[in-house]
C-alpha positions as CSV (number, residue, x, y, z in Angstrom):
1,X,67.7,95.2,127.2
2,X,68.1,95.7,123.3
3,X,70.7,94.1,121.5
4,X,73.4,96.3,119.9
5,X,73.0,97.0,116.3
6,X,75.3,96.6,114.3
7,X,76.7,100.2,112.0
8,X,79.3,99.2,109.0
9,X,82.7,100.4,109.2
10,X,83.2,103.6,107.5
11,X,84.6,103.4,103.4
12,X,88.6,104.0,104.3
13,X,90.3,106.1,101.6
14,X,93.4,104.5,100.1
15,X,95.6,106.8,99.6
16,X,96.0,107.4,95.0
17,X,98.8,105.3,94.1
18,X,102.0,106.6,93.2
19,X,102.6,107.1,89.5
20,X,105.3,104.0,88.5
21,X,108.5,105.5,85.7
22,X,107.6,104.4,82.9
23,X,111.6,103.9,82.2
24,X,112.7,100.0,83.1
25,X,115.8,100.6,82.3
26,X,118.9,100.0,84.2
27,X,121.5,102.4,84.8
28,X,124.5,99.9,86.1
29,X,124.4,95.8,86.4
30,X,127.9,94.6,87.9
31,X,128.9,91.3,88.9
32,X,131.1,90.7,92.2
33,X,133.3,87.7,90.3
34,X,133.1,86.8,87.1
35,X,131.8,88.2,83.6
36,X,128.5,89.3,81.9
37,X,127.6,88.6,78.1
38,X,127.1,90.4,76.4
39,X,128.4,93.7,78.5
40,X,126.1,95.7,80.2
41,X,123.9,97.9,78.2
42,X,120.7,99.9,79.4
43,X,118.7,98.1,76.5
44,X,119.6,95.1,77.0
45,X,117.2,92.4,79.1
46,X,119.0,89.0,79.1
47,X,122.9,88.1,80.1
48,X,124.6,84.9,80.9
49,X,127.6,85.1,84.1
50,X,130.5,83.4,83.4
51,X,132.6,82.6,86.4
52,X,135.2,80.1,87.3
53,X,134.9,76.7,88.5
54,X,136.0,77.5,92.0
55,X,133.0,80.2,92.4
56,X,130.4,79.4,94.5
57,X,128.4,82.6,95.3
58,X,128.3,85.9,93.1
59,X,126.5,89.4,93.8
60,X,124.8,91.0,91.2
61,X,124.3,94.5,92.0
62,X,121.8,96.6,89.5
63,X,120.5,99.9,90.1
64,X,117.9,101.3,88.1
65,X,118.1,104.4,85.3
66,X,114.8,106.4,87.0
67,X,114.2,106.9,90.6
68,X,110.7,105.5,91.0
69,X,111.5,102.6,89.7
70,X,111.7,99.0,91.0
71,X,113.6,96.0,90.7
72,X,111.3,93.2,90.8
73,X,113.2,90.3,90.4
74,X,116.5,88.5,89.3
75,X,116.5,84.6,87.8
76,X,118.5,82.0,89.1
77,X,119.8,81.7,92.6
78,X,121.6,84.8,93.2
79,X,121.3,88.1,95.7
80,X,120.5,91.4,94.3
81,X,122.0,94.8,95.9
């Protein structure tokens, strides 16, 4: 009996990689309690919250200028929608 031979997998084809938007802006950034500094503004990348000592959750909601693109990530401990 001879021992099967091993063939390599055929190369797979990844699908090309869709082009990412160059434009990171944002189009909206609202908080669900509570202020942003300085106000929103497409340019801008940093704010602090300012919310009352009885708040202990907030919602950021954000939603981006161009179509394609992504939001990656928010800091601190919050949810984005």
């Amino acid at each position: 009996m001879t021992p099967p031979v091993d063939t390599p997998d055929p190369p797979v084809d990844n699908p090309p990689e869709e082009p990412k938007s160059a434009d990171n802006s944002l189009s909206k950034l609202k908080l669900s309690s509570g202020t942003l500094s300085p106000g929103f503004k497409y340019n801008v990348t940093k704010y602090t919250a300012t919310v009352g000592y009885d708040v202990t959750k907030i919602i950021v909601s954000a939603e981006t200028s161009h179509e394609k693109a992504v939001i990656e990530s928010v800091t601190g401990n919050g949810t984005v929608n």
